[in-house]
C-alpha positions in Angstrom: 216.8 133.9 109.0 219.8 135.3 106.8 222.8 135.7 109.3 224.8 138.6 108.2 228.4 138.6 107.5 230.5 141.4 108.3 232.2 143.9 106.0 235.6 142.3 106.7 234.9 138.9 106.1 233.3 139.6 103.0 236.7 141.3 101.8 238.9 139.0 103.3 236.7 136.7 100.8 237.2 139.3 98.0 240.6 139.6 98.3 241.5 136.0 98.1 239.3 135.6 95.9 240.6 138.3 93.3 244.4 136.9 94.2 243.8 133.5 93.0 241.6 134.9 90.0 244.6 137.2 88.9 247.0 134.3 89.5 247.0 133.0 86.3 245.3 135.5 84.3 245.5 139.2 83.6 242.5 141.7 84.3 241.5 144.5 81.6 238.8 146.5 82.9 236.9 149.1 80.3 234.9 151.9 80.5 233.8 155.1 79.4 235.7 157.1 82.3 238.9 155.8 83.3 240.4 155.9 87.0 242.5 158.9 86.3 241.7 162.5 85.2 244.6 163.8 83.5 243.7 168.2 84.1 246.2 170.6 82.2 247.7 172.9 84.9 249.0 176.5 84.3 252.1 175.6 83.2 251.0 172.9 80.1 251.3 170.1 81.8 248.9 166.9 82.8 248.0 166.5 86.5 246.7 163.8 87.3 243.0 163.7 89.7 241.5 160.4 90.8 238.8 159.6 88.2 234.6 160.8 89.1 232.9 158.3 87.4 230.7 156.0 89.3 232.6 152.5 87.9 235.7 154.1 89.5 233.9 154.2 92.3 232.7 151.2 92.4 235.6 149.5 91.4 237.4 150.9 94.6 238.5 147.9 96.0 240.1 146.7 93.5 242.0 150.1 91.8 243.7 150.2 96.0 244.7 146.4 96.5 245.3 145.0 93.0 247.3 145.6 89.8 245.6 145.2 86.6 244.7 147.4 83.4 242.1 150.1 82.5 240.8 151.2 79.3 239.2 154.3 79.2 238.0 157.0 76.6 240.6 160.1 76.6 238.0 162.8 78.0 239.8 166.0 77.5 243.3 167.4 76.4 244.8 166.4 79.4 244.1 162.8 78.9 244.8 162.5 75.8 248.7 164.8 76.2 249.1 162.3 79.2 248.5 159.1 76.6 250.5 160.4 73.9 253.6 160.9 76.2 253.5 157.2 77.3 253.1 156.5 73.2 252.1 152.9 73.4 252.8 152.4 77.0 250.0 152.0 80.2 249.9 154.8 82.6 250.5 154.0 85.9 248.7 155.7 88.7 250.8 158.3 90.3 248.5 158.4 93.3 249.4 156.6 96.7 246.1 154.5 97.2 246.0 153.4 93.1 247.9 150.2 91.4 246.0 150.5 88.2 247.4 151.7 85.2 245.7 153.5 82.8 245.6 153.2 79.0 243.6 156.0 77.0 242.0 155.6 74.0 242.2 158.6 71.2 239.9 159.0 68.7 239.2 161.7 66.3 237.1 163.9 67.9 234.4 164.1 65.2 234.1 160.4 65.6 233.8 160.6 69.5 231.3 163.3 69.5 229.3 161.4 67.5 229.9 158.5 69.9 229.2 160.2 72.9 227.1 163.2 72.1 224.8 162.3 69.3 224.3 158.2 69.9 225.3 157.3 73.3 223.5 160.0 75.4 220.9 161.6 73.4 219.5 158.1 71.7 220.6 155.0 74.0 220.3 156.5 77.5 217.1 157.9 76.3 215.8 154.5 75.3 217.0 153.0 77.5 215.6 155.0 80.6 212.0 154.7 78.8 212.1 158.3 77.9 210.9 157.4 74.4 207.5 155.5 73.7 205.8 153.9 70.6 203.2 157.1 70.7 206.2 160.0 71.9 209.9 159.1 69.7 212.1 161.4 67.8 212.3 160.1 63.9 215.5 158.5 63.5 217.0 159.7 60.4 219.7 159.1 58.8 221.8 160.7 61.5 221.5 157.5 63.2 222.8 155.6 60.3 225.9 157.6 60.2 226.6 157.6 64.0 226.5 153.7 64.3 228.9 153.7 61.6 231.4 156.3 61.8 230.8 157.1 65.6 230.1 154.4 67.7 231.3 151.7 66.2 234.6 152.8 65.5 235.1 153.8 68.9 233.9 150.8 70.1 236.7 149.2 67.8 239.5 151.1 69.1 238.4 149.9 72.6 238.7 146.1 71.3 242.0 146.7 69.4 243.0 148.6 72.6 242.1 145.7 74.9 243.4 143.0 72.7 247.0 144.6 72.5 247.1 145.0 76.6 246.4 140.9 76.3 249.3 140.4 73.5 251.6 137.9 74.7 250.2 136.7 77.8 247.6 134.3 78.8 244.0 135.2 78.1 242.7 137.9 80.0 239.9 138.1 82.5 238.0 141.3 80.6 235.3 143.3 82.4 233.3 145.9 80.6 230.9 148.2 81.6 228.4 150.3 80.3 226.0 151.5 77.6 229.3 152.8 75.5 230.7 149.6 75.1 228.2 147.2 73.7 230.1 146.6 70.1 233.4 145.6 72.5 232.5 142.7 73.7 231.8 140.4 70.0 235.1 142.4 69.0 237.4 140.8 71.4 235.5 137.6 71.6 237.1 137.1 67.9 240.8 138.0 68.8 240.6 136.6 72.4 238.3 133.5 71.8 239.8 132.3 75.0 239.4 135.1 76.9 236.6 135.1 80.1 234.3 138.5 79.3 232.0 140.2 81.5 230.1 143.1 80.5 228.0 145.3 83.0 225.2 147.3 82.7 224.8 150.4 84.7 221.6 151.5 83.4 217.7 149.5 82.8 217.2 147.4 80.2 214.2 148.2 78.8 211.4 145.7 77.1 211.8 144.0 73.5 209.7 146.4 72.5 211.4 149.4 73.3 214.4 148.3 71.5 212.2 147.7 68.1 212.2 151.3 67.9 216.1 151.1 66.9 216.7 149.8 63.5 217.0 146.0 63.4 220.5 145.7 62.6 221.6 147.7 65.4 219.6 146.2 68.2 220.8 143.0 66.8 224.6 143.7 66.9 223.8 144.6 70.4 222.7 141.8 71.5 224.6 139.5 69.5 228.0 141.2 71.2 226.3 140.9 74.7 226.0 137.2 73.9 230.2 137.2 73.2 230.3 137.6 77.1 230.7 134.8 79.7 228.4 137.1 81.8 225.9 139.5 80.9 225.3 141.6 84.7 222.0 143.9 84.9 220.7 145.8 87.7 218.0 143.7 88.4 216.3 140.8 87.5 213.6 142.3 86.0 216.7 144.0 83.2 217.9 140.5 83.0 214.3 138.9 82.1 214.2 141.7 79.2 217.4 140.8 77.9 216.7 137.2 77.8 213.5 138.1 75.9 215.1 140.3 73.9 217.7 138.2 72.6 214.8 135.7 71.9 213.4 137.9 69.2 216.5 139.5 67.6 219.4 137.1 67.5 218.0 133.9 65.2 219.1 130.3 66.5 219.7 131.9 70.0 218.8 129.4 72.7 217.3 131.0 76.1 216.6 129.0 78.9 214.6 131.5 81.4 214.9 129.1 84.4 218.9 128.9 84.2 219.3 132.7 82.9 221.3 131.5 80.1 221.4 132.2 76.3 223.5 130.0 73.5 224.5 131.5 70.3 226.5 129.5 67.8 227.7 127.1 70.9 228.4 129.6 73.6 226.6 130.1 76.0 226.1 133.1 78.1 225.0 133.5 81.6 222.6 136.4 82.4 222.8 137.7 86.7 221.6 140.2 88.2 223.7 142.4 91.0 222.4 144.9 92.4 224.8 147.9 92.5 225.7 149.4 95.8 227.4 152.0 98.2 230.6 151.5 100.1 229.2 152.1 103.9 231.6 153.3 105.7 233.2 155.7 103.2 230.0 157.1 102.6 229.6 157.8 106.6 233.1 159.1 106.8 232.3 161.8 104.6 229.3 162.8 106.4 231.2 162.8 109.0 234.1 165.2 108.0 234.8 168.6 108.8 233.8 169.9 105.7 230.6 168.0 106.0 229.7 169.1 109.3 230.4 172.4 108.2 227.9 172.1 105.4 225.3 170.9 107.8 225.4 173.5 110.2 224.5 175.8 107.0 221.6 174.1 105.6 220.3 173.7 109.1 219.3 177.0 108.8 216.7 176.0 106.1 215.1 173.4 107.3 211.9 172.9 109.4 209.8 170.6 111.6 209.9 168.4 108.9 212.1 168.0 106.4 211.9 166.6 102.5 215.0 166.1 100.8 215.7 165.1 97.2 219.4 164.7 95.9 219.4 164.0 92.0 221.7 164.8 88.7 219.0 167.4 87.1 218.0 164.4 84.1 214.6 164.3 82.7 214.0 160.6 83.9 214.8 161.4 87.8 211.1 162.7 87.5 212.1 166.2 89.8 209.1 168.2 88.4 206.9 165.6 89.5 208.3 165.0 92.7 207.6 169.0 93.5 203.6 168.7 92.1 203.3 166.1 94.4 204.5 168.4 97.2 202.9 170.8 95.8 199.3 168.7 96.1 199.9 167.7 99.5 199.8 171.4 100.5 196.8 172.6 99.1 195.4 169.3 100.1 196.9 169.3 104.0 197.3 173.2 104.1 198.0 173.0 108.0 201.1 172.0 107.4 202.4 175.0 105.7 205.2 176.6 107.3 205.7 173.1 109.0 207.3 171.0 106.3 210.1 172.3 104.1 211.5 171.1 100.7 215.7 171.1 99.8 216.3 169.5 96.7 220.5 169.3 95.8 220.4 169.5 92.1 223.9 168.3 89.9 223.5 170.0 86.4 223.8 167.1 84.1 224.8 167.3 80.2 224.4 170.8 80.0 225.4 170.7 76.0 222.2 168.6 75.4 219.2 170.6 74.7 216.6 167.9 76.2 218.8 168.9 79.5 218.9 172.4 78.8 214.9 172.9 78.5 214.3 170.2 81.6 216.5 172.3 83.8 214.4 175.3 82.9 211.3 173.5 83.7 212.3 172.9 86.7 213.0 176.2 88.0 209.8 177.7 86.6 207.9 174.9 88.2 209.9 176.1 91.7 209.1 179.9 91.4 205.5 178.8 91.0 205.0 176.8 94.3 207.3 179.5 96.6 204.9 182.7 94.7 201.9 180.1 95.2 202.3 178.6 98.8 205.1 180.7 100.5 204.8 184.2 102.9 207.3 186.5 104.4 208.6 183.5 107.1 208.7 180.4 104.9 209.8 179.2 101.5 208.4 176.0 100.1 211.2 174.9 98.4 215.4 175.4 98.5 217.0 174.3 95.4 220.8 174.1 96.0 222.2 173.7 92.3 226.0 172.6 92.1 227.8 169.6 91.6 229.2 169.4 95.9 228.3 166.1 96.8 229.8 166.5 100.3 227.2 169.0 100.8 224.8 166.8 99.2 225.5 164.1 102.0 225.2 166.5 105.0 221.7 167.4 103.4 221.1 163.9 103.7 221.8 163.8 107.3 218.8 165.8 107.7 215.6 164.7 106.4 212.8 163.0 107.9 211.4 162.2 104.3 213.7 161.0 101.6 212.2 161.5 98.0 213.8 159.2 94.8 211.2 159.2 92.7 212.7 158.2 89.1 210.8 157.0 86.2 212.7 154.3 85.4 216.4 154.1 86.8 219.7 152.1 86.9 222.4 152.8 89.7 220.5 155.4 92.0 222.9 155.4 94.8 220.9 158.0 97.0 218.7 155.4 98.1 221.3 153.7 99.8 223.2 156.9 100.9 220.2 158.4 102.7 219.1 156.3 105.2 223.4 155.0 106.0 223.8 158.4 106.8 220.4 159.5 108.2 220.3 160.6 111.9 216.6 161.4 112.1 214.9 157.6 111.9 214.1 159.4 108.2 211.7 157.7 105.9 212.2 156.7 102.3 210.0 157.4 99.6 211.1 155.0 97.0 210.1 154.6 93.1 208.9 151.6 91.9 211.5 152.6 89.0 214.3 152.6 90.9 217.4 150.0 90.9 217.3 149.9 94.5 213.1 149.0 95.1 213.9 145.6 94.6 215.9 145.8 97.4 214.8 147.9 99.9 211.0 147.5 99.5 210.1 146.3 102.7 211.3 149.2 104.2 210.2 152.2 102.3 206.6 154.3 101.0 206.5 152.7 97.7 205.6 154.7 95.0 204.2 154.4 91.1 206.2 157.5 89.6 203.9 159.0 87.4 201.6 158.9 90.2 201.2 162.6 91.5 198.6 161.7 93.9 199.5 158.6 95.0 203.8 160.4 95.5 201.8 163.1 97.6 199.8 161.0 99.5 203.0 159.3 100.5 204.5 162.2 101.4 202.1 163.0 104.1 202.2 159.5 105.0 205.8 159.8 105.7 204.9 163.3 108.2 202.4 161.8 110.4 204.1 158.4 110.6 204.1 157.0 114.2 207.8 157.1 115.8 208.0 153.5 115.7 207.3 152.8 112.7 209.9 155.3 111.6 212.6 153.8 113.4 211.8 150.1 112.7 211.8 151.0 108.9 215.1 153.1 109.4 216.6 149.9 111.2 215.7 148.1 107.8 216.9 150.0 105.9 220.1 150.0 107.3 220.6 146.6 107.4 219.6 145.8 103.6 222.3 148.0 102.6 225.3 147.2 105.1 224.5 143.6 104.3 224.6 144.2 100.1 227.0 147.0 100.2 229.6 147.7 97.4 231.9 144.8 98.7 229.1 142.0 98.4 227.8 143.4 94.9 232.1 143.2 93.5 231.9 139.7 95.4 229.1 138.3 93.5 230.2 138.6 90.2 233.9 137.3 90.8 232.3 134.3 92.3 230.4 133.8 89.0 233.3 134.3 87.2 235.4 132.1 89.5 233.0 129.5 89.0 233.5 129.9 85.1 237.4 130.1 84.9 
């Protein structure tokens, strides 16, 4: 039996922990999104906002209790105004609960849309998410040619030279990268800083070898051959991990994996490939659902709702599977018709990369596919389904307070924290259906309705599962569920990989 360890031990752990690691070396973390938002107010100027992005998030610990170094892409004018003020100089965080200071990187914008908008999102996250097949991929042209070499890889160069000049002068730095963006950086340091201790993690699946022999070989190769500059290589799961080793295998030649130790060796180094499962901070997460504002939010949607509740809470991307999610709904009412007017559907939509067409068109889809089932299924007292379509995650989490079926349902996913949100928050003993092809399945399995997510059937089969589901039950896989996720919260998932990287330095 696993005795748990409570959130204050484990940070009392961290915090030591970090303290001696920073003791004797600098930390340089990078990413895509940085820990500040510079916005340009009325009069001209840059105000400052605590970063979105989900590394910040994750990295919350550390930005509040420690000083160190973060790269970041310059996102808008206001980032970049900020940067240029400071010339060569780090940022450092105006706001009370941030020691981090920020350093921006600026790159012609051409060259960063082609980064960002042409290779990053519309080819790698698609890949990567399994969104492209050997029978269904777009013809890579030479558009892709072009992009690797005058978009991503010169961004991914300015984020080395970046790094390397934070490290000038001092002893070698304890770098941590993260992210799809970023997989040139790591073989780019490596030869400035060969002393240097690199981690690079990924937020998102790592897909089979034979996914990535769709790229061209040279690129797939560079990947992997700069993932294998790192100390550590960090995946979602060990499943990721196993398709990295296998992939690395096949592309880099003279590579040395050893599948029982997780480890590849390239040219003498040796690499050491871990999976940590990304998590939630707890009790932040319940202290929003517990504000004001929240409450507020709750007492609203309330009004919606109905002897039983399904709630979805998704960014609106083509691999979070929403359209099947509602035909699986949609099945379980024509095949379980008693239970119209009885069970209700919110969904809390985020619109997500509304400048990419693929986006664009799935968005639409969506709410065609809704107008259909409420003109289909509804009458004058009930609507099937409430689509709430903003970017208010406060109001996101009160939704989550009320259902008594959870729905994440991706086809393949990386950081889904709304697995682990939902049932921390939930006051109804509310049952999870969970996606095989979710981040969080490994996890969580024993306490959810496991589903295969192009399954329509099987998805609304589980569905009704989750309505006529005995109290007990319901309450014994709630307890679970909570459990799982206080126990490997956001804390023990930071914890892990400084303790492999202690054990390195």
């Amino acid at each position: 039996m696993q005795i748990p360890v409570s959130e204050d031990t484990r940070k009392q752990e961290l915090f030591s922990l970090c303290a001696s690691l920073l003791e004797g070396r600098p930390l340089i973390v990078a990413s895509n999104r940085g820990p500040l938002e510079f916005h340009i107010s009325p009069e001209g100027k840059p105000q400052p906002r605590r970063g979105s992005g989900a590394v910040v998030t994750a990295l919350n610990s550390l930005v509040q209790h420690f000083e160190f170094s973060w790269v970041a892409n310059a996102m808008g004018e206001g980032d970049r105004r900020a940067q240029q003020a400071a010339e060569s100089s780090n940022i450092p965080s105006p706001l009370p609960n941030q020691k981090v200071s920020a350093r921006y990187v600026i790159t012609p914008r051409r060259a960063y849309h082609k980064f960002y908008n042409v290779f990053c999102n519309p080819l790698l996250w698609f890949l990567q998410h399994s969104m492209w097949s050997p029978a269904y991929t777009p013809n890579l042209d030479s558009t892709v040619h072009d992009t690797w070499a005058t978009g991503y890889t010169p961004v991914n160069q300015a984020f080395a030279d970046a790094i390397i000049a934070e490290a000038a002068g001092g002893p070698p730095p304890i770098v941590m990268l993260h992210d799809y963006h970023l997989y040139l950086t790591p073989g780019m340091v490596r030869q400035e800083l060969p002393d240097a201790l690199i981690t690079h993690y990924l937020h998102i699946p790592w897909p089979s070898l034979r996914t990535w022999q769709l790229l061209p070989g040279y690129i797939r190769t560079a990947i992997c051959s700069s993932l294998c500059a790192c100390d550590v290589v960090g995946f979602q799961s060990r499943w990721d991990a196993r398709a990295f080793l296998e992939c690395c295998e096949a592309f880099i030649s003279g590579s040395v994996v050893d599948y029982t130790a997780a480890t590849v060796e390239v040219d003498g180094h040796c690499t050491h490939v871990r999976a940590y499962p990304m998590s939630i901070a707890v009790d932040e997460v319940r202290a929003i659902a517990e504000s004001q504002r929240a409450t507020e939010f709750h007492g609203k949607i309330s009004e919606y709702t109905a002897n039983h509740t399904i709630v979805r809470v998704d960014r609106a991307e083509p691999n979070k599977n929403i359209t099947r999610g509602f035909r699986a709904y949609q099945t379980m009412l024509e095949s379980h018709p008693e239970l119209k007017e009885d069970v209700t559907f919110l969904a809390f939509l985020v619109p997500s990369r509304t400048h990419t067409k693929q986006y664009e068109r799935y968005m639409e889809e969506i709410e065609a596919l809704v107008r259909q089932i409420n003109n289909l299924h509804g009458s004058p007292n009930w609507q099937p389904i409430h689509v709430f379509t903003e970017n208010n995650y406060t109001q996101a989490i009160a939704g989550l307070r009320l259902y008594d079926t959870l729905l994440v349902n991706p086809v393949v996913d990386g950081m889904n924290p709304v697995a682990k949100e939902g049932p921390v928050v939930n006051n109804r003993h509310g049952v999870l259906v969970l996606s095989e092809g979710s981040s969080a399945y490994e996890q969580l399995r024993d306490g959810v309705l496991a589903i295969s997510p192009a399954d329509i059937e099987g998805t609304a089969d589980a569905l009704y599962q989750s309505v006529v589901m005995p109290a007990e039950e319901r309450v014994s896989r709630s307890e679970f569920l909570n459990s799982a996720i206080e126990r490997e919260d956001s804390v023990h998932w930071l914890l892990s990989q400084l303790r492999d990287i202690a054990s390195l330095k």
